[in-house]
mmJSON file of the N, C-alpha and C atoms, coordinates in Angstrom:
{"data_MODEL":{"atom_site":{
"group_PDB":["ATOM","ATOM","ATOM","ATOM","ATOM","ATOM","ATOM","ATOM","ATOM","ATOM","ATOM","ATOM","ATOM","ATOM","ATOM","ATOM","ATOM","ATOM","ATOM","ATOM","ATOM","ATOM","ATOM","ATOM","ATOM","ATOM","ATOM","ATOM","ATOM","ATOM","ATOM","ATOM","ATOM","ATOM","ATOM","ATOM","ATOM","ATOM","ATOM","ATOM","ATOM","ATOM","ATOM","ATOM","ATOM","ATOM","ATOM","ATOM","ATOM","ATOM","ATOM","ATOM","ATOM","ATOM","ATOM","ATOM","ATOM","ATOM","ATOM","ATOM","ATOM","ATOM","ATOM","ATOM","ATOM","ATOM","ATOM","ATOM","ATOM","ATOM","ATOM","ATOM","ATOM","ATOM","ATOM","ATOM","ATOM","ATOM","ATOM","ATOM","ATOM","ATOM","ATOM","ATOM","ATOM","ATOM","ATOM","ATOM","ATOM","ATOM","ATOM","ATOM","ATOM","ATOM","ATOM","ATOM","ATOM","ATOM","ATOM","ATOM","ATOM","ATOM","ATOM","ATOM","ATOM","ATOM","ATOM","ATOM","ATOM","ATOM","ATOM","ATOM","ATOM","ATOM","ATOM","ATOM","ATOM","ATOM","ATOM","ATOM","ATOM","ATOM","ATOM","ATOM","ATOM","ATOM","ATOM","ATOM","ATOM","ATOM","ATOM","ATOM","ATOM","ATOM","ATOM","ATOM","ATOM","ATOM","ATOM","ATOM","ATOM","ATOM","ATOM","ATOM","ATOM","ATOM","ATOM","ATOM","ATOM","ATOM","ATOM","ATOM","ATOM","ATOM","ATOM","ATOM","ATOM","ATOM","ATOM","ATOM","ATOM","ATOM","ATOM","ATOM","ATOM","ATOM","ATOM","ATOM","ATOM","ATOM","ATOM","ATOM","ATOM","ATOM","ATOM","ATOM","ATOM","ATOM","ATOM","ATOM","ATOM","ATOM","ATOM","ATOM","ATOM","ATOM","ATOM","ATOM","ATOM","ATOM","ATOM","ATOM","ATOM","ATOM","ATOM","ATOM","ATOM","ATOM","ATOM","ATOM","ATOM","ATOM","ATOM","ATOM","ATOM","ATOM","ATOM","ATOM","ATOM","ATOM","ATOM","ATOM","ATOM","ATOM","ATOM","ATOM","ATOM","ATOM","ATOM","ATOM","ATOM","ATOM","ATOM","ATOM","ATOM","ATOM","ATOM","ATOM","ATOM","ATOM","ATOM","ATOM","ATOM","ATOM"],
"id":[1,2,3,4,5,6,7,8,9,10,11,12,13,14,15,16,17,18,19,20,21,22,23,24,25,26,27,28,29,30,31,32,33,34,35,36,37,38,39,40,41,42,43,44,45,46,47,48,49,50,51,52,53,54,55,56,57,58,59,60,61,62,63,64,65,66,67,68,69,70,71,72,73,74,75,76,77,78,79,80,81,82,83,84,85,86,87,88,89,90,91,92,93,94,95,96,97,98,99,100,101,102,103,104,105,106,107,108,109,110,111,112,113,114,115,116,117,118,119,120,121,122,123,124,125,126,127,128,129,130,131,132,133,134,135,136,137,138,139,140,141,142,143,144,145,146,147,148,149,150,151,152,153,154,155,156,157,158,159,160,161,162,163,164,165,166,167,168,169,170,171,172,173,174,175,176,177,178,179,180,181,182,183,184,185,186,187,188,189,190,191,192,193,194,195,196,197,198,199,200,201,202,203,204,205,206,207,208,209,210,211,212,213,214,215,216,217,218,219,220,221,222,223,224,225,226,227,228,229,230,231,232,233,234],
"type_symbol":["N","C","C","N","C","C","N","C","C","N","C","C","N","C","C","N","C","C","N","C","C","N","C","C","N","C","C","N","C","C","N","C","C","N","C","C","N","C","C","N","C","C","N","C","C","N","C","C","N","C","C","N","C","C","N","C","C","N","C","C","N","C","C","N","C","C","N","C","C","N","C","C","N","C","C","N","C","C","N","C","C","N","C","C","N","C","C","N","C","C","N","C","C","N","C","C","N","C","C","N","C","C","N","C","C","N","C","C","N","C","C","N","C","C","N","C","C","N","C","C","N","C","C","N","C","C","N","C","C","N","C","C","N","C","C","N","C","C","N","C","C","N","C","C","N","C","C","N","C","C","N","C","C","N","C","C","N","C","C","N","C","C","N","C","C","N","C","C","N","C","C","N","C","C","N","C","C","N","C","C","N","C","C","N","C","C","N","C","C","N","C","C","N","C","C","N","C","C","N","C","C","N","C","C","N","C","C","N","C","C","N","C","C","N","C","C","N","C","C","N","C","C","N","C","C","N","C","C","N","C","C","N","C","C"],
"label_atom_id":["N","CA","C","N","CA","C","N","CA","C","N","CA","C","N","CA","C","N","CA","C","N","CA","C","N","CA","C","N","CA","C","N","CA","C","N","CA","C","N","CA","C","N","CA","C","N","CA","C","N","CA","C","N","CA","C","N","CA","C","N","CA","C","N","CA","C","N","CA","C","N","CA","C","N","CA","C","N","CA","C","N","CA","C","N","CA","C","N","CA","C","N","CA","C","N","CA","C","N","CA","C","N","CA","C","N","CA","C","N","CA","C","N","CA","C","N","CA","C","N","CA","C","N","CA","C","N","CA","C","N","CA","C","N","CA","C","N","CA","C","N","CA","C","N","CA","C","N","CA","C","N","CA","C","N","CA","C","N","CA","C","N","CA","C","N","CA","C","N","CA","C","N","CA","C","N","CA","C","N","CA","C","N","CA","C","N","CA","C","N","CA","C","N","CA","C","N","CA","C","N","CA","C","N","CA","C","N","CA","C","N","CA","C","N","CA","C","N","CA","C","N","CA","C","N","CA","C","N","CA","C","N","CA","C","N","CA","C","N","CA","C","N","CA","C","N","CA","C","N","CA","C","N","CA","C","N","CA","C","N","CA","C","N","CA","C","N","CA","C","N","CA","C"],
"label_alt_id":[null,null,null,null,null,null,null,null,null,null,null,null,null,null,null,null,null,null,null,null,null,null,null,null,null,null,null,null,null,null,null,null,null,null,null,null,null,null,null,null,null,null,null,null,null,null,null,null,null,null,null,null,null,null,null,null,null,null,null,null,null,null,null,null,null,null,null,null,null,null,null,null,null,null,null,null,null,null,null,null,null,null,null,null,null,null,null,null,null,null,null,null,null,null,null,null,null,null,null,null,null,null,null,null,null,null,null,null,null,null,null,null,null,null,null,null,null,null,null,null,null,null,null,null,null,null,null,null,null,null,null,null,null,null,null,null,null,null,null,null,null,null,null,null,null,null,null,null,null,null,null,null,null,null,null,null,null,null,null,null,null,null,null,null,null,null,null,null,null,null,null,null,null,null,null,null,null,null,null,null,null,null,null,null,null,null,null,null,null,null,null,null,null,null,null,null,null,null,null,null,null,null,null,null,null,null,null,null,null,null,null,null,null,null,null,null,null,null,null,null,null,null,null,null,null,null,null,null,null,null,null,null,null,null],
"label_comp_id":["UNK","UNK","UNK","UNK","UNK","UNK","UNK","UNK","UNK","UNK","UNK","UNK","UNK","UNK","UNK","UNK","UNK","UNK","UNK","UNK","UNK","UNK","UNK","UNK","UNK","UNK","UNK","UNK","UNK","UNK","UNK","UNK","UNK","UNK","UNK","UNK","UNK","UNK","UNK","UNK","UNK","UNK","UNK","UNK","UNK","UNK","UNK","UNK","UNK","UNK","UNK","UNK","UNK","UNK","UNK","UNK","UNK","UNK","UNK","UNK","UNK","UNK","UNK","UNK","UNK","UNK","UNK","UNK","UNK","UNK","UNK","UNK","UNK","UNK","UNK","UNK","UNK","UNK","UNK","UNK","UNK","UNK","UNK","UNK","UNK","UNK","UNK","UNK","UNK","UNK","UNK","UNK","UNK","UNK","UNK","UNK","UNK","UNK","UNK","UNK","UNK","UNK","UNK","UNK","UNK","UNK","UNK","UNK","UNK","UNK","UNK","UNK","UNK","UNK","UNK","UNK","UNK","UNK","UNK","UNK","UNK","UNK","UNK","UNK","UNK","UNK","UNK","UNK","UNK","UNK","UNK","UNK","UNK","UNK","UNK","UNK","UNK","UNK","UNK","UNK","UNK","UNK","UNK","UNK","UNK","UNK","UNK","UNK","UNK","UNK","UNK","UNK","UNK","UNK","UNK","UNK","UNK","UNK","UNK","UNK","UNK","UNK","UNK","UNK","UNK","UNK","UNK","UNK","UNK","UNK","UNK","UNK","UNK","UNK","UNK","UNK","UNK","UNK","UNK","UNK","UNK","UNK","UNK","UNK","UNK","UNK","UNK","UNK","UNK","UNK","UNK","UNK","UNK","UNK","UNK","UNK","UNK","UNK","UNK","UNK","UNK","UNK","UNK","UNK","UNK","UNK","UNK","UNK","UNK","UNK","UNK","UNK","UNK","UNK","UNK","UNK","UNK","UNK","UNK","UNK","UNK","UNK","UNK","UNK","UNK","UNK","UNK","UNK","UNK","UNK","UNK","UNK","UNK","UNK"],
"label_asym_id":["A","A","A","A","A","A","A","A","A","A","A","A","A","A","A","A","A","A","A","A","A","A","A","A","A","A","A","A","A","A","A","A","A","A","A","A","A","A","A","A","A","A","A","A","A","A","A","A","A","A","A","A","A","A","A","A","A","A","A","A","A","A","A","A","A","A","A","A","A","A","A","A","A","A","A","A","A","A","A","A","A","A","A","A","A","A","A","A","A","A","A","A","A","A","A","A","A","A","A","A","A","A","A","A","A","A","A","A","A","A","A","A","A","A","A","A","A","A","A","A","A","A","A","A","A","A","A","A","A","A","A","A","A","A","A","A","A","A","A","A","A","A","A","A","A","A","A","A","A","A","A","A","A","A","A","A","A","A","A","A","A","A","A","A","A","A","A","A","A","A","A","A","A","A","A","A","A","A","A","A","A","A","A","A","A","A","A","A","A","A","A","A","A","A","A","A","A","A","A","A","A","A","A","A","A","A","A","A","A","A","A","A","A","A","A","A","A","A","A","A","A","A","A","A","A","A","A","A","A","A","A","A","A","A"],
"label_entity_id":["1","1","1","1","1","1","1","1","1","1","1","1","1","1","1","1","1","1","1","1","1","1","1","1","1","1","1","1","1","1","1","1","1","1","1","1","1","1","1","1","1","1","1","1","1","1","1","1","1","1","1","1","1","1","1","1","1","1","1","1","1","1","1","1","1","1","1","1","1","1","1","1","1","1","1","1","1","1","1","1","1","1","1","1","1","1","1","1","1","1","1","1","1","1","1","1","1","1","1","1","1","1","1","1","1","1","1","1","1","1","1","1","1","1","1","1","1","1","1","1","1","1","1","1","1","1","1","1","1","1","1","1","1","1","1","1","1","1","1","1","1","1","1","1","1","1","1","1","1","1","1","1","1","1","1","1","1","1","1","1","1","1","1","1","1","1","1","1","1","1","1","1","1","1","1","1","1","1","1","1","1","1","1","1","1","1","1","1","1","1","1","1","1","1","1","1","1","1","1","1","1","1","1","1","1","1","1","1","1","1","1","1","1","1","1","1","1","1","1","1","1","1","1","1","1","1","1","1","1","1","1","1","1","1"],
"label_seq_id":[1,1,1,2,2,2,3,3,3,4,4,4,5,5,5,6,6,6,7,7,7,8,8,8,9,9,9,10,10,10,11,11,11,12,12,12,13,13,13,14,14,14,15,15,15,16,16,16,17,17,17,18,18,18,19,19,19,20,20,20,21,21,21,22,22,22,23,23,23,24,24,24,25,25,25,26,26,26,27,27,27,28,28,28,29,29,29,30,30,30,31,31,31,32,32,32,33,33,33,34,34,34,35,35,35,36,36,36,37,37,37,38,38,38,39,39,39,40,40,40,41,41,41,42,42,42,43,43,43,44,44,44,45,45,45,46,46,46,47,47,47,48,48,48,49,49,49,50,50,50,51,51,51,52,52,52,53,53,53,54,54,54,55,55,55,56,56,56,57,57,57,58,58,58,59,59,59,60,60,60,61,61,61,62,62,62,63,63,63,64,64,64,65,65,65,66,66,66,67,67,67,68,68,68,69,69,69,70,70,70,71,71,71,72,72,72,73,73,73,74,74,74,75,75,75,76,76,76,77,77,77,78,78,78],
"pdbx_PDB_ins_code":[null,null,null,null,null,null,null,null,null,null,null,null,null,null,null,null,null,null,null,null,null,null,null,null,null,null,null,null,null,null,null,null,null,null,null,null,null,null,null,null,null,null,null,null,null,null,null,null,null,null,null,null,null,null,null,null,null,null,null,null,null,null,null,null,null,null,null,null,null,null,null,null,null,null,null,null,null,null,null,null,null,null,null,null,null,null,null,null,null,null,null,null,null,null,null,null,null,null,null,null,null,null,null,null,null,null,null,null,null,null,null,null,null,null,null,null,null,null,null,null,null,null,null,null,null,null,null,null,null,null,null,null,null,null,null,null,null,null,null,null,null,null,null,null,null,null,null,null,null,null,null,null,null,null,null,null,null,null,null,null,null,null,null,null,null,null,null,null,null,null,null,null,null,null,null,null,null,null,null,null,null,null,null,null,null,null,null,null,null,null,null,null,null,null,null,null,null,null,null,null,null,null,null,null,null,null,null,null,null,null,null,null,null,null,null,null,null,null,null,null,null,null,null,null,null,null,null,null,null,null,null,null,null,null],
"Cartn_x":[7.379,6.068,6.06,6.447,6.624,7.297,8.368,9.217,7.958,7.239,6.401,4.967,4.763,3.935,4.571,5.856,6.636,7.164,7.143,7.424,6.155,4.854,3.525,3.427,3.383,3.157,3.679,4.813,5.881,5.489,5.438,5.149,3.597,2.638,1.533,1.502,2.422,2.833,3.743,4.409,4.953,3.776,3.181,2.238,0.96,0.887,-0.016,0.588,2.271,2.694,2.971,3.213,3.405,1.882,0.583,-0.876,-1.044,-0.694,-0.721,-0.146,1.412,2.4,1.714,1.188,0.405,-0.697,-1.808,-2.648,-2.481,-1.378,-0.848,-0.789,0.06,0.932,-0.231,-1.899,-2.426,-3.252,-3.233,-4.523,-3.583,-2.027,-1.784,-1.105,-1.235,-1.679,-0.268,0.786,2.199,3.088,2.606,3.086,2.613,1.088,0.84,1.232,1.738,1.899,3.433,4.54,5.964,6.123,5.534,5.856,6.158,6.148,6.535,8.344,8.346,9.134,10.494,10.03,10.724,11.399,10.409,10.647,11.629,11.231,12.514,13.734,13.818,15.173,15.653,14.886,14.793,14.397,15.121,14.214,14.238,15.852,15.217,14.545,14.027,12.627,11.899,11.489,10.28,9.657,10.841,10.77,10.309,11.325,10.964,9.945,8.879,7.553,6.607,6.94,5.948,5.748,7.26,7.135,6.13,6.316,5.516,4.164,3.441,2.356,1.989,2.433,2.147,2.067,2.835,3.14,2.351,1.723,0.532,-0.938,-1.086,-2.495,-2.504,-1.117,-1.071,-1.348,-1.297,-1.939,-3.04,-3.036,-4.854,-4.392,-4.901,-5.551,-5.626,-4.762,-5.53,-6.076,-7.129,-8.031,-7.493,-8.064,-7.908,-7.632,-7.983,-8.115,-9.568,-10.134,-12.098,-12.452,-12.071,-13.082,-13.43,-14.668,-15.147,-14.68,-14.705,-13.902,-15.21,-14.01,-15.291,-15.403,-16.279,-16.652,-16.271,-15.605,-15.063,-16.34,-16.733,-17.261,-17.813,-19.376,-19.376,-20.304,-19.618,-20.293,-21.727,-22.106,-23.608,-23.697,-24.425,-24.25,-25.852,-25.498,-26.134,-26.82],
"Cartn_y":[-42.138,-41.509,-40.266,-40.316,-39.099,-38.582,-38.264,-37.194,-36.754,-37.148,-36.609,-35.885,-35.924,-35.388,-34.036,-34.189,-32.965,-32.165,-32.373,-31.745,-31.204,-31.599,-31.456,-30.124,-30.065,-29.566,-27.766,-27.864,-27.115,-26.316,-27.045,-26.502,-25.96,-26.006,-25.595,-24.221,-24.517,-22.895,-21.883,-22.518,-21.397,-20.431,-21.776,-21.152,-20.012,-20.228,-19.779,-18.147,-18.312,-17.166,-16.347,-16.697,-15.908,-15.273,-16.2,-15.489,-14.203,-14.266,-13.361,-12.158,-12.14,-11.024,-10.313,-10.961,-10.359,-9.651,-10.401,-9.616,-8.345,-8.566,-7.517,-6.278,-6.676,-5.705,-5.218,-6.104,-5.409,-4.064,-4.384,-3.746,-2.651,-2.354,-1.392,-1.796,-2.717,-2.824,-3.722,-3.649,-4.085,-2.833,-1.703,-1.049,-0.857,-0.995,-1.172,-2.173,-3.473,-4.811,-4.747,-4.328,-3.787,-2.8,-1.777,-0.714,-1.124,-1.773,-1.751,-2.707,-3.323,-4.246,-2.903,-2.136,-1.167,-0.219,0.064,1.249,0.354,-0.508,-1.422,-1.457,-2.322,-2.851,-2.08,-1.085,0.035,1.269,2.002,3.392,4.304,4.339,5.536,5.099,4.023,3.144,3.746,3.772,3.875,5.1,6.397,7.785,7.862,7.46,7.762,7.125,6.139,6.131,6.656,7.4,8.585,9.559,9.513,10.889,10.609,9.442,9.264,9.164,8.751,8.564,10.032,10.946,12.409,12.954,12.811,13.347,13.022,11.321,11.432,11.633,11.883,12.266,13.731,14.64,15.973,16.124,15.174,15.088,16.11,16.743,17.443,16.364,15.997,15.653,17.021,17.084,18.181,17.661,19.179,18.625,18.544,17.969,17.751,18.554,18.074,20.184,20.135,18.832,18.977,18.908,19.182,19.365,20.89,20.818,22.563,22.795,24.162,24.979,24.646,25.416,24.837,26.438,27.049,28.138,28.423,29.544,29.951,29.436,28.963,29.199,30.587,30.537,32.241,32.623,32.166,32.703,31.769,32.808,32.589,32.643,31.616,31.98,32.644,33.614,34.455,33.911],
"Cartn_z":[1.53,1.583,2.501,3.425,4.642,3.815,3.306,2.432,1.462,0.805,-0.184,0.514,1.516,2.239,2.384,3.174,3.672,2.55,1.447,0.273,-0.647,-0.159,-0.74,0.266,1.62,2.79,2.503,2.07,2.19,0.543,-0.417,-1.331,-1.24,-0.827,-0.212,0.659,1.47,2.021,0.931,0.458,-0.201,-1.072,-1.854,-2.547,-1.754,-0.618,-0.059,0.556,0.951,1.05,-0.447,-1.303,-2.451,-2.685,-2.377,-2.799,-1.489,-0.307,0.68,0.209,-0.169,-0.547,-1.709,-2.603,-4.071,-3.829,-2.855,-1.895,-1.592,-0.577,0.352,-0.69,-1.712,-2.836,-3.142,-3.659,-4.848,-3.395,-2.633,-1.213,-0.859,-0.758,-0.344,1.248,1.599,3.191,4.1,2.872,3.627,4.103,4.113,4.509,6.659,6.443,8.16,8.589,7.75,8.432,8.58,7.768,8.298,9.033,8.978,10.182,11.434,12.28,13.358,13.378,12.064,11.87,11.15,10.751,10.25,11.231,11.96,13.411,14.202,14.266,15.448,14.327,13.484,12.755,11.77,11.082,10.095,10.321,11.393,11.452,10.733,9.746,8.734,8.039,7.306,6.529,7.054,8.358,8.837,8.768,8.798,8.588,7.182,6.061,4.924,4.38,5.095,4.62,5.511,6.399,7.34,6.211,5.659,4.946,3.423,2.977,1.813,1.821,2.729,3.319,3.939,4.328,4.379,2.883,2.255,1.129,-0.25,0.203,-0.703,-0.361,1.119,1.666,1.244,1.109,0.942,-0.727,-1.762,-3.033,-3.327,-4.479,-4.821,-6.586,-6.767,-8.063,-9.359,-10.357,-11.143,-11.655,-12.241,-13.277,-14.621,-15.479,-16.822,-17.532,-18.886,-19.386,-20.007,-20.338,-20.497,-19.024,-18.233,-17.186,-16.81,-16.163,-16.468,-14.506,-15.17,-13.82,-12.498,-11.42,-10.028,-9.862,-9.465,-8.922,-7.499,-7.063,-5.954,-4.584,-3.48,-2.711,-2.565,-2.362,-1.884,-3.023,-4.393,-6.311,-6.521,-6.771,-6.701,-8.715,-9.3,-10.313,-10.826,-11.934,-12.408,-13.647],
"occupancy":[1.0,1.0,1.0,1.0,1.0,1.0,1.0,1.0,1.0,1.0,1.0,1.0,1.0,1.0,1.0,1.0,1.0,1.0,1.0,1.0,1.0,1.0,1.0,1.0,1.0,1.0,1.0,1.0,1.0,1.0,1.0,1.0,1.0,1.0,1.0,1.0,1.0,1.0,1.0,1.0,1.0,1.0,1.0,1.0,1.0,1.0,1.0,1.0,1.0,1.0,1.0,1.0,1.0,1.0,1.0,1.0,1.0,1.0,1.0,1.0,1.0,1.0,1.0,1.0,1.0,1.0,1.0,1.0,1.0,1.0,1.0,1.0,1.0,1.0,1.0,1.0,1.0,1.0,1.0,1.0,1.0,1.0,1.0,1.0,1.0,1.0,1.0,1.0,1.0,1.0,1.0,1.0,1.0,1.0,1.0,1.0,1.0,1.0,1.0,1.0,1.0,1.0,1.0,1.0,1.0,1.0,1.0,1.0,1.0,1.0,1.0,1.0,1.0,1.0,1.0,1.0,1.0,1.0,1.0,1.0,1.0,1.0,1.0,1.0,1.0,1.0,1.0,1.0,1.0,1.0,1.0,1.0,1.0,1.0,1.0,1.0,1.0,1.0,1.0,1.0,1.0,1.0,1.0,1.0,1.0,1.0,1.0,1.0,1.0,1.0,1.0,1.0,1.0,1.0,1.0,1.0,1.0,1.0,1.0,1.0,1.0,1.0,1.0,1.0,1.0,1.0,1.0,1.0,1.0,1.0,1.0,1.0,1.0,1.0,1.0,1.0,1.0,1.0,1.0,1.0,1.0,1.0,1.0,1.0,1.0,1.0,1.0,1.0,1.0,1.0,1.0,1.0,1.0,1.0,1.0,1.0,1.0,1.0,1.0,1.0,1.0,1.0,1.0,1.0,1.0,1.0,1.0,1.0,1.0,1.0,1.0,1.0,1.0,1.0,1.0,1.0,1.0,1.0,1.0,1.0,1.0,1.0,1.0,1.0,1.0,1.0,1.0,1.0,1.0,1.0,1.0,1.0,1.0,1.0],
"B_iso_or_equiv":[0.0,0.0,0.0,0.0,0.0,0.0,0.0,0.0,0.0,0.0,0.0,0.0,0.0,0.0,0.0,0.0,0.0,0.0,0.0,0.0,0.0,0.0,0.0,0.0,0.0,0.0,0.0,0.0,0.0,0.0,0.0,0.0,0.0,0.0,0.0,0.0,0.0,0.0,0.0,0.0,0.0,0.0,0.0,0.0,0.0,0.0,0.0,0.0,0.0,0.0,0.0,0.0,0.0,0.0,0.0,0.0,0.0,0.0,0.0,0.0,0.0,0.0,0.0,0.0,0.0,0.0,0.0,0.0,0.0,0.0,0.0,0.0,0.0,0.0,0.0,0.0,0.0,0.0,0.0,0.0,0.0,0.0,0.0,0.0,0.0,0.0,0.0,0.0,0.0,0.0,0.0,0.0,0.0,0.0,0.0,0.0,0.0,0.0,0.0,0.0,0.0,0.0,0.0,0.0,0.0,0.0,0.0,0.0,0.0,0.0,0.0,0.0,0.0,0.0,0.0,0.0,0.0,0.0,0.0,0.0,0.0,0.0,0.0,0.0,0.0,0.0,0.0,0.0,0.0,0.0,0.0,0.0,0.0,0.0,0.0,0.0,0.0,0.0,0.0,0.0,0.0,0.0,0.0,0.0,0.0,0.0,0.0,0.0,0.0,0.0,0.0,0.0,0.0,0.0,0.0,0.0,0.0,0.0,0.0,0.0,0.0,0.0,0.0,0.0,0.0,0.0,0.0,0.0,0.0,0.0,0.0,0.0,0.0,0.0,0.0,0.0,0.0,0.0,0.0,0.0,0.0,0.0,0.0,0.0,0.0,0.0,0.0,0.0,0.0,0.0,0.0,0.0,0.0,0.0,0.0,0.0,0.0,0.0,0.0,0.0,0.0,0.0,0.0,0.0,0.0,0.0,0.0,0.0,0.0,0.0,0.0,0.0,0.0,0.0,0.0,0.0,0.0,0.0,0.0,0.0,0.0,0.0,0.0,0.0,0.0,0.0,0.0,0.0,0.0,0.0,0.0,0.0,0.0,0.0],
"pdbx_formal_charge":[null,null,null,null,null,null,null,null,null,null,null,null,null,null,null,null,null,null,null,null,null,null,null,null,null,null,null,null,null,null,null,null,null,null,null,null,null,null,null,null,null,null,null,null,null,null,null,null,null,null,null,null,null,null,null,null,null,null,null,null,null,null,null,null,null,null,null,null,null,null,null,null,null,null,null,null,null,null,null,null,null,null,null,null,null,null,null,null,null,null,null,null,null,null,null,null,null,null,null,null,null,null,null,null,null,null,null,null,null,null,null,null,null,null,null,null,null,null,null,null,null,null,null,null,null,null,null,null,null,null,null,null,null,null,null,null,null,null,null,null,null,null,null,null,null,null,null,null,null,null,null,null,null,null,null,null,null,null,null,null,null,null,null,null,null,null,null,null,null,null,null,null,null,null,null,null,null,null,null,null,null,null,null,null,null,null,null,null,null,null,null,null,null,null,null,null,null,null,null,null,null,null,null,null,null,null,null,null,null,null,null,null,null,null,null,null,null,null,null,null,null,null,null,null,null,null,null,null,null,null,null,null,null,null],
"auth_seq_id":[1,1,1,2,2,2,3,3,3,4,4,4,5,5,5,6,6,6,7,7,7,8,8,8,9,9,9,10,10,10,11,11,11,12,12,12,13,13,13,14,14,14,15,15,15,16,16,16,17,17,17,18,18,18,19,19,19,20,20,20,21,21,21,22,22,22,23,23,23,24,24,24,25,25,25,26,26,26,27,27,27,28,28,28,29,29,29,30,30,30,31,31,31,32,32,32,33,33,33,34,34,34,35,35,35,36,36,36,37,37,37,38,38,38,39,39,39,40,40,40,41,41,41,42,42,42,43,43,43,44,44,44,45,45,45,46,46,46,47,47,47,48,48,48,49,49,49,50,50,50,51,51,51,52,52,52,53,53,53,54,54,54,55,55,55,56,56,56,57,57,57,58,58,58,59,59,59,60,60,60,61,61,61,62,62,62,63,63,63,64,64,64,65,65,65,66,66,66,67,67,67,68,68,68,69,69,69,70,70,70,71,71,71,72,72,72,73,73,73,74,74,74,75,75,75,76,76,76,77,77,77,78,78,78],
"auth_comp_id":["UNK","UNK","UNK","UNK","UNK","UNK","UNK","UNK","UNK","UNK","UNK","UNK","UNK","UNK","UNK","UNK","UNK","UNK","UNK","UNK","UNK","UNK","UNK","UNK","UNK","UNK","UNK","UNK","UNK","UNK","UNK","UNK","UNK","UNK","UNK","UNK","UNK","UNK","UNK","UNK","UNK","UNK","UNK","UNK","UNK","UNK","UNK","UNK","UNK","UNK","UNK","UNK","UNK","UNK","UNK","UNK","UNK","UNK","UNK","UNK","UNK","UNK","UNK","UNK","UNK","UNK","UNK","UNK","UNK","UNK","UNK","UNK","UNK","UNK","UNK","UNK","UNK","UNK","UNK","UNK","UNK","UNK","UNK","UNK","UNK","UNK","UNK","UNK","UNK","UNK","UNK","UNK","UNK","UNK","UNK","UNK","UNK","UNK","UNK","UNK","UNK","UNK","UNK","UNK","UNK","UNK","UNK","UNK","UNK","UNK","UNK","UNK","UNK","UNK","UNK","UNK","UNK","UNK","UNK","UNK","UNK","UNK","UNK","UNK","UNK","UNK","UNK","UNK","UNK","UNK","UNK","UNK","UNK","UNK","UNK","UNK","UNK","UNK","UNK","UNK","UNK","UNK","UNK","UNK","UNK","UNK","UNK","UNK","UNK","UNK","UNK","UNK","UNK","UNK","UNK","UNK","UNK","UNK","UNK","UNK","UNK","UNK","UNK","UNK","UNK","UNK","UNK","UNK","UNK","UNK","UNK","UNK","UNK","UNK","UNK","UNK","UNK","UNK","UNK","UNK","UNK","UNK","UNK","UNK","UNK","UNK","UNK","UNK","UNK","UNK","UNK","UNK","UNK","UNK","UNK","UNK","UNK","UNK","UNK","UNK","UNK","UNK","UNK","UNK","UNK","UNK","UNK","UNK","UNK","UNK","UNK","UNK","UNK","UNK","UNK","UNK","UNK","UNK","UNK","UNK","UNK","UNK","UNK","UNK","UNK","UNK","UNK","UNK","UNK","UNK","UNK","UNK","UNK","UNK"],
"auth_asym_id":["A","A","A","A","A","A","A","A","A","A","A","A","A","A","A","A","A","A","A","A","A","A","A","A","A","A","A","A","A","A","A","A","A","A","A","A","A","A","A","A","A","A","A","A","A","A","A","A","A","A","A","A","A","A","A","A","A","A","A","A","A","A","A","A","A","A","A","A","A","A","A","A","A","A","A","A","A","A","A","A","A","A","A","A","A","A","A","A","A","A","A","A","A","A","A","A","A","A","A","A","A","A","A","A","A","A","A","A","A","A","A","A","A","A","A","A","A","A","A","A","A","A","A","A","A","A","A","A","A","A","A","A","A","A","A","A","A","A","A","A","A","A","A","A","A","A","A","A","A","A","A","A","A","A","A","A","A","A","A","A","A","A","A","A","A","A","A","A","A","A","A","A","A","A","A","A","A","A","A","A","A","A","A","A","A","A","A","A","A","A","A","A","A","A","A","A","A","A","A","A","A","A","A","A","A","A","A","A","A","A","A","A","A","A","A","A","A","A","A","A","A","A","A","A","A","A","A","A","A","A","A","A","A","A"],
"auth_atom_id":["N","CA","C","N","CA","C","N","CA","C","N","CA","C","N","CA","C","N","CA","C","N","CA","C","N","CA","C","N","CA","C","N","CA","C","N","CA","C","N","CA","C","N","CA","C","N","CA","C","N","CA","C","N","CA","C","N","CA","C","N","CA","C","N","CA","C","N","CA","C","N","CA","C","N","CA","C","N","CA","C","N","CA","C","N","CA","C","N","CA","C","N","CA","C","N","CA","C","N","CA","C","N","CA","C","N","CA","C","N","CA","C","N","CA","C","N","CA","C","N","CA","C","N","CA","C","N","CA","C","N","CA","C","N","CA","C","N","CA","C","N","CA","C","N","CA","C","N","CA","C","N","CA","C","N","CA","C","N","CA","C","N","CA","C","N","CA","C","N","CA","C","N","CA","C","N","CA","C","N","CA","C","N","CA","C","N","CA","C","N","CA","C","N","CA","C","N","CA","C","N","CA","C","N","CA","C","N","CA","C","N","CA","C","N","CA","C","N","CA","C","N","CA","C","N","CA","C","N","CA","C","N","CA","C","N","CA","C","N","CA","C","N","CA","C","N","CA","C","N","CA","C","N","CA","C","N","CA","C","N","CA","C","N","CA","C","N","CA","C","N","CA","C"],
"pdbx_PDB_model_num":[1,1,1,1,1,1,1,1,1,1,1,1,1,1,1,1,1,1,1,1,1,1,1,1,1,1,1,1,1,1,1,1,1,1,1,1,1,1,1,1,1,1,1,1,1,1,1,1,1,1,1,1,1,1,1,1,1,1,1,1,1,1,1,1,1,1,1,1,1,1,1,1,1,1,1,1,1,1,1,1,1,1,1,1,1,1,1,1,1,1,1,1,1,1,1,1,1,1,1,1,1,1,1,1,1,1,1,1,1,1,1,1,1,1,1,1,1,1,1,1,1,1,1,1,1,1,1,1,1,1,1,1,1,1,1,1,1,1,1,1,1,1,1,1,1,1,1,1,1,1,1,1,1,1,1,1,1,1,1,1,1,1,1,1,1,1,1,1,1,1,1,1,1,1,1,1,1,1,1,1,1,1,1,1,1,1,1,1,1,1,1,1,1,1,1,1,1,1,1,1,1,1,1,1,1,1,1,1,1,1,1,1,1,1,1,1,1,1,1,1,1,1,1,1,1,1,1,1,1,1,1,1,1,1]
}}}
């Protein structure tokens, strides 16, 4: 009986860490929770997601090709 507890127990966490990691994955948010784990044991990791994380805040979005133009700041329309 104690063996089937400890095997209920155990399979319970796993399951509970696999729902965390999927979490994590769908939110974006394993990247702040390794960083420090990266900087200590992984530092070029840690560089090359400084750099990705610069590199997609530095993103513009284009527009489409049905979307209508933006007017310069300043253009007053007529």
């Amino acid at each position: 009986m104690p063996w089937l507890v400890f095997v209920a127990v155990l399979a319970a966490l796993l399951v509970c860490l696999a729902w965390l990691a999927a979490r994590s994955r769908r939110r974006g948010v394993g990247r702040e929770i390794m960083g420090p784990v990266d900087l200590i044991y992984r530092p070029h990791t840690h560089k090359i997601n400084q750099e990705i994380q610069i590199q997609e805040e530095r993103m513009v979005g284009t527009p489409s090709p049905g979307d209508p133009l933006k007017r310069a700041r300043g253009e007053t329309s007529s």
